[in-house]
N, C-alpha and C positions, 0 to 999 in steps of 0.2 A: 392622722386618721380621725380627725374631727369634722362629723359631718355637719353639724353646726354651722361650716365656714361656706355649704354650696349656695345657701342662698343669698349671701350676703354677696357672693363672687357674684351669679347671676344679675343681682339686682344693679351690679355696678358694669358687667359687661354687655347684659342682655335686657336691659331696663322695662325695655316695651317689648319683650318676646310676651305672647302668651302663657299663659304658666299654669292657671288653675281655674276651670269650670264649675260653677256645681249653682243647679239650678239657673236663677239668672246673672248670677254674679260672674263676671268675666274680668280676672285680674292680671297682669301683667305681673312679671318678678317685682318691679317696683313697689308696686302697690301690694303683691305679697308680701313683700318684705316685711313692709311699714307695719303692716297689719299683726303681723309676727311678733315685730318689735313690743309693739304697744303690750299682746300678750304676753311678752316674756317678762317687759322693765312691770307690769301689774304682780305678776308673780314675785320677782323677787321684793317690790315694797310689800307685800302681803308678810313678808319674814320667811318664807319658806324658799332653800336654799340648797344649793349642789346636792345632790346623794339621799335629800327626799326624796316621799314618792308621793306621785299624783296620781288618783284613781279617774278612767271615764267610763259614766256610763252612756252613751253617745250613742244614737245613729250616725249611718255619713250624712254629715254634715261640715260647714267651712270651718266651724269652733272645733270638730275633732283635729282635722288637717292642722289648722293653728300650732295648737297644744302640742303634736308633734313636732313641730320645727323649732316652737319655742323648749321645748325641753331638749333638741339638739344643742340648744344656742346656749340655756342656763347650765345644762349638766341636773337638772333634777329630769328622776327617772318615771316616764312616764306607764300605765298599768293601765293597758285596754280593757275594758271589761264589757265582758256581752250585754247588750240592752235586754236580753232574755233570762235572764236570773231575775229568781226570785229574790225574794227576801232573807233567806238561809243562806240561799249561795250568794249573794251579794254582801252581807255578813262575815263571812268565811275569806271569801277574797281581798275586801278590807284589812281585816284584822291580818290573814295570813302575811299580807305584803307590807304590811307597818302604813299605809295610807294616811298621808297628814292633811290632804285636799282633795275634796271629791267634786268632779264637772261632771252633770247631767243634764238633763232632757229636762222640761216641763212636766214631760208625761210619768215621773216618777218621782216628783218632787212628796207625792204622798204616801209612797213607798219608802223614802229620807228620811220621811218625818217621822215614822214610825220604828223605823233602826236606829235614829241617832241615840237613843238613850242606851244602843248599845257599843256602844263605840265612840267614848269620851275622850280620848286622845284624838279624837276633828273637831276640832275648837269649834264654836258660834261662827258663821261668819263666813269659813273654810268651806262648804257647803255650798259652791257655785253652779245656779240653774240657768238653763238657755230655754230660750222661748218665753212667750207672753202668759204670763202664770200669777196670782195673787202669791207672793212670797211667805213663808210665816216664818215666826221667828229664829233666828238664827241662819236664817238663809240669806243668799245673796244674790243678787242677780246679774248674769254675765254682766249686760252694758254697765250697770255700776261699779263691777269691779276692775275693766277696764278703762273707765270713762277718765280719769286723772294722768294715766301714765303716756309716758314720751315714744314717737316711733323712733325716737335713737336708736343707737344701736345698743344694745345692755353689756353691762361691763364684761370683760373676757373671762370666760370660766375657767381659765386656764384648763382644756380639758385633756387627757392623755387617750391612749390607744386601749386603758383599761379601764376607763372610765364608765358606769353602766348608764342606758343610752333606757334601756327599758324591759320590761317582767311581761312574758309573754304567759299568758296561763291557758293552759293547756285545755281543748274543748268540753272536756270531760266524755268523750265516747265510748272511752273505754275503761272509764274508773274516775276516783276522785282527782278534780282537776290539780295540778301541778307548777306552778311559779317557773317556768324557764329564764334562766337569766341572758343577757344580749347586752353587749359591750360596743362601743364606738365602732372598735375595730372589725365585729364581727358584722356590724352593717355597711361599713364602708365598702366591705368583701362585696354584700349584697349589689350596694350601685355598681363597681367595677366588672366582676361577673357575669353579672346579666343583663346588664349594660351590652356584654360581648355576643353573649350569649344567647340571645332574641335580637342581634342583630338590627340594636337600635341606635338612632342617630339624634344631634339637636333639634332634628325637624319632626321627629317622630311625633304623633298622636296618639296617646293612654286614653281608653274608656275604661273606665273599671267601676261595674255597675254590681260585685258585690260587697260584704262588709270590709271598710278597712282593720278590725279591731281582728281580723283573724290574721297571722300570719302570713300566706300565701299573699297578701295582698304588698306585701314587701318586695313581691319578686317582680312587680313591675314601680312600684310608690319610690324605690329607692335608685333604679336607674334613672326613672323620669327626674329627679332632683342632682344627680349626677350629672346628666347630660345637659340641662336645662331648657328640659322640650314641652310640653302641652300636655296634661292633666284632664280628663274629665272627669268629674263625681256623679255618680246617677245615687240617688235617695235611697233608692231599691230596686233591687233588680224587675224588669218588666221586659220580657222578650221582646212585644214594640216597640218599647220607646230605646232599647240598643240598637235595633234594627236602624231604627228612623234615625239615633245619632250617628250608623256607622254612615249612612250617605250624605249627611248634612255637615258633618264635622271633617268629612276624609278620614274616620279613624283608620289608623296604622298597627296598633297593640293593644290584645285585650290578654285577659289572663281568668278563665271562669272554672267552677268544680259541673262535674259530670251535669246536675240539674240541670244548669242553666247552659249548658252546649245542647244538649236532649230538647233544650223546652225553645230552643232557635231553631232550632232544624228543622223542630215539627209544628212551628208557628207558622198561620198563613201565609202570613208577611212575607214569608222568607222567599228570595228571589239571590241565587248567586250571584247574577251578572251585577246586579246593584250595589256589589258586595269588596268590589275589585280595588279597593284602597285599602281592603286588607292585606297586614302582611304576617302576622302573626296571631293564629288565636290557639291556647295554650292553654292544654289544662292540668289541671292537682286538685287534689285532696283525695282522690280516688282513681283509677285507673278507668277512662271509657272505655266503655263496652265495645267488641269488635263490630258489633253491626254499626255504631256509630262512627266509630274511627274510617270503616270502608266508604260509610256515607259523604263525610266530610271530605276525604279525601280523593273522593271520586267530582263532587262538586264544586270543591275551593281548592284543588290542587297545588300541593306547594305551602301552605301556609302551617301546616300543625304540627305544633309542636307539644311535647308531654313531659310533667316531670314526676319524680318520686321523691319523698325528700320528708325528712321529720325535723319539726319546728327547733329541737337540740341540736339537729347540728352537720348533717350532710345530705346529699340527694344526687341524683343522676339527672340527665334530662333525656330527652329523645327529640335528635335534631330534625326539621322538618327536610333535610333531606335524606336522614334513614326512615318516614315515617312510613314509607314503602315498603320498602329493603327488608326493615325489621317490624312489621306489624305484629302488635301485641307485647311488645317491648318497651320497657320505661326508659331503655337510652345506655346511657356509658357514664362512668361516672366522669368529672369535668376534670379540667389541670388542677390540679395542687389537692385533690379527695380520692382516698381510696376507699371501696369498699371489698369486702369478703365475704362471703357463704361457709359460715360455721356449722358442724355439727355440735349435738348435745352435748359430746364430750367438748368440746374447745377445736376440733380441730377443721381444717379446710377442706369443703366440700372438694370432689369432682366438678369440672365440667356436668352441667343439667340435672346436678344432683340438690333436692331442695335443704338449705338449713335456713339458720335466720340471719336477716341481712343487714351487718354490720358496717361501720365507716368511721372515718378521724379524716380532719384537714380543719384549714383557717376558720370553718364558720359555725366551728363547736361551743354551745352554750358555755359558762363558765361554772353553769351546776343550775340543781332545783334548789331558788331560794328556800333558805333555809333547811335543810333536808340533806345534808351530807353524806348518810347512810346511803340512800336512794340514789343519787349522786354515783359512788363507790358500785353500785350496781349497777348503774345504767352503762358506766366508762370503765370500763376493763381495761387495766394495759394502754390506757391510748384509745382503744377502739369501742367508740357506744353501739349500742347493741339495741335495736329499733323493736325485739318486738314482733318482725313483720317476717315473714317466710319467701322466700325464693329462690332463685338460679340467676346464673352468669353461664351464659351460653359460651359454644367454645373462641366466640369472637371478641367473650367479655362481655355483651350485651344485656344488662339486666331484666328480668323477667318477673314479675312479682306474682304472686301463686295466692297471697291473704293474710293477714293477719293471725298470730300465736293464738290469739281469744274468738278470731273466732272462726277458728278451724272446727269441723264437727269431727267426732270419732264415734263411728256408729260399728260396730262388731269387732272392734279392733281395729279399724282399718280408717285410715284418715279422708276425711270428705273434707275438699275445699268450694264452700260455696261460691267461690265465683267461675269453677270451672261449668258447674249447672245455670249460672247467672249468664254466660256466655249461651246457653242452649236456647231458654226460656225467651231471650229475649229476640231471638229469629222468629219467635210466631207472629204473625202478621200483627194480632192487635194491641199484641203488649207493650208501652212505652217505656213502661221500668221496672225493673226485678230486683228483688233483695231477699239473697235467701240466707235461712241461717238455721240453726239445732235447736230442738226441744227434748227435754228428758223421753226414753222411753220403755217399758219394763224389760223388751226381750233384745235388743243392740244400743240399749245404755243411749242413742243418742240417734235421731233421723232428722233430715233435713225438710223444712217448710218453706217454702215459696210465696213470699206478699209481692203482687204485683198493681200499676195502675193501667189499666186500659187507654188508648190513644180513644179521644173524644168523639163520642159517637160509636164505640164499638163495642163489641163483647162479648162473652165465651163465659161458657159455665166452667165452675171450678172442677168438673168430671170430666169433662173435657181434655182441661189443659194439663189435668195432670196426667190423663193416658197419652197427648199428644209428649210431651215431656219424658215420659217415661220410655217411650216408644226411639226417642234420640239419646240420649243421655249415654257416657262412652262403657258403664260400668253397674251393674245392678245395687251398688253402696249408694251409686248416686240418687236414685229414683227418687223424686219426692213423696211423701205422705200428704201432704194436703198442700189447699191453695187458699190463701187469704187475699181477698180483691179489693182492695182501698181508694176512697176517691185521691188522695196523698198520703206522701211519707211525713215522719215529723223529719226534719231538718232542725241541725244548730247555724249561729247569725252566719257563718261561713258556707250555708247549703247545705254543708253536708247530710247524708243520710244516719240518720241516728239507728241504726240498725237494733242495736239494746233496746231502745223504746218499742219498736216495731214487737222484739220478739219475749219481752214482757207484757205485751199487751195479748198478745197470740193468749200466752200461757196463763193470763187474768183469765180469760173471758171463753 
């Protein structure tokens, strides 16, 4: 279960397949290989060796993709790291993950320069920047530090099936970020899985036009290397230019979080008939909204697919042919994962009764590095424990209800703001809702609604919130006020930062 070994397979079976896009570069497995190669024998003459860790601070770009393969290939563990950390939290991540080599950007080489002196254990040197940048000292610059070494193949890392492959750290959306650990074997699951699982082939076509350093971007990055099919990198997500690559490229498989499905559907551009070499577009990191899910499904029929899933270690998916059947459903959990609906006390919900939604199978983290205690919490018994609230219908079907943090509890009584998120966003001019709790003196806790308007329209916030009020299934639900944003903050993965949203509320 060394996944180090697919490119090498590819590059000797499928030479001249297409294999990786990004910008103008158009490489073939071949020439990925080599490219690889060179990356990995640079690494290991650099002295740094199996079961290290390399830290990126990276946009997508070809030097992230590299670094991933080449740390399949050596067995040194690679440590994605958001381009969006600051100085503290780029700090913290370092030191938490023991980091002996750090790959960055240009654009932050002056941010380096200013933490190296806290972080003496990354030698001079170790400090490797991409892009056209005056280096100072102690820096290095990718082409130099690749410029000597061989596209051989680098010597066998002899790696096994618990070998760590890479430290996934955790977004921070909902607390201090966390080191998830990820083993050969627990990615190899990834390629095999969902590989089956999105119903993809060697001829398949990957666009994935947001960051790779977030997980989710594994559930397509790791079939495409499996199967040895076509890749494309977009820089940054831009609903034109997916659009423009889904007809120019024939894309087949994409994999986006809620924003960037929302901001295609309601971009000009968008034209379904022009759309029909899709076969799968898939989303995670949050559950779409049902006015979008019906949207999509009404215009690109047949293709949607949804998952639920935490970066530790299991998930359901919803196959695009329940996407009907079961609307508003995250899916079933897949072969060889189970999940269960616990209550407070430990024990197994009901049928449609909500607890928190638990699971164990093959693609369980092997703990938060370093963090044993935390660890012991999270894995009960065999079974980790997400955190997230929901139901298992009586078909089995999971159903996700929201998150333990941020449930509201306003008079006693539990408010789940997406079941208001689900109301708010049928008013004609709303494109996205995020609601969430603010302290309050007489029911401890009421729910506030930030929305963005669709471009060009608008509604008072007195308005929306008697319109609102006036649907909603329950008088707990009602909202107290309406916050109108040109945007959300998002972390590199899109997500909605809902924390920042509802600190900002309560600043100001």
């Amino acid at each position: 279960m060394n996944i180090g070994s697919l490119l090498p397979r590819h590059a000797r079976y499928r030479a001249d397949h297409l294999a990786f896009v990004v910008g103008e570069e158009r490489l073939n497995f071949s020439e990925l290989n080599s490219r690889v190669n060179r990356l990995a024998n640079a690494l290991l003459a650099s002295g740094i060796r199996k079961g290290q860790k390399m830290a990126t601070v990276l946009p997508n770009c070809e030097e992230l993709m590299l670094l991933y393969w080449a740390a399949a290939k050596t067995g040194i563990v690679i440590v994605p790291g958001s381009p969006l950390l600051q100085e503290s939290g780029l700090i913290t991540l370092l030191r938490d993950s023991d980091t002996v080599i750090v790959f960055a950007d240009a654009e932050f080489a002056d941010t380096l320069d200013k933490i190296k002196n806290d972080l003496p254990e990354i030698q001079n040197g170790y400090w490797i920047i991409r892009g056209e940048s005056i280096i100072a000292s102690g820096f290095t610059a990718y082409l130099d530090f690749i410029s000597e070494s061989s596209i051989d193949e680098p010597p066998d890392a002899e790696l096994t099936d618990d070998d760590v492959y890479n430290i996934m750290y955790s977004s921070g959306t909902t607390g201090a970020p966390k080191g998830i650990v990820h083993t050969h074997y627990v990615r190899a699951n990834y390629c095999t899985h969902f590989a089956s699982a999105w119903r993809m082939t060697p001829e398949s076509i990957v666009l994935h036009a947001g960051a790779i350093v977030f997980n989710g971007a594994m559930l397509d990055l790791m079939p495409w290397m499996f199967l040895g099919a076509t890749y494309i990198l977009h820089h940054y997500f831009d609903a034109g230019a997916v659009l423009h690559a889904i007809i120019k490229e024939k894309v087949t498989h994409m994999v986006m979080v809620p924003s960037q499905i929302i901001a295609l559907l309601n971009h000009h551009d968008f034209e379904p008939e022009k759309l029909r070499s899709l076969e799968m577009l898939q989303n995670v990191g949050a559950p779409l909204l049902l006015e979008y899910k019906h949207k999509l499904n009404e215009v690109l029929p047949g293709i949607f697919y949804e998952l639920y899933g935490v970066t530790e270690g299991f998930f359901s998916h919803l196959d695009r042919d329940d996407a009907l059947r079961k609307v508003g459903s995250v899916g079933t959990a897949p072969p060889f994962i189970d999940i269960k609906i616990l209550r407070e006390n430990g024990e197994e919900c009901d049928a449609k009764e909500i607890g928190e939604i638990c699971g164990r199978g093959p693609m369980m983290m092997s703990g938060y590095y370093k963090q044993p205690e935390l660890t012991k919490k999270t894995i009960v018994d065999g079974w980790l424990h997400s955190g997230d609230l929901g139901f298992l219908d009586e078909d089995g079907f999971l159903f996700l209800v929201d998150r333990v943090k941020d449930m509201i509890i306003s008079g006693g009584v539990n408010v789940y703001p997406k079941d208001i998120e689900e109301v708010i966003i049928q008013h004609p001019v709303v494109a996205e809702v995020s609601v969430f709790g603010v302290p309050d003196k007489k029911w401890g806790e009421t729910p506030i609604a930030a929305v963005i308007m669709h471009h060009g329209q608008n509604v008072t916030q007195k308005e929306l919130i008697m319109w609102t009020n006036e649907r909603v299934d329950a008088k707990f639900q009602r909202i107290a006020d309406v916050q109108i944003l040109d945007a959300f903050p998002r972390n590199v993965a899109g997500k909605t930062l809902k924390r920042e949203i509802r600190e900002s509320y309560i600043k100001n």
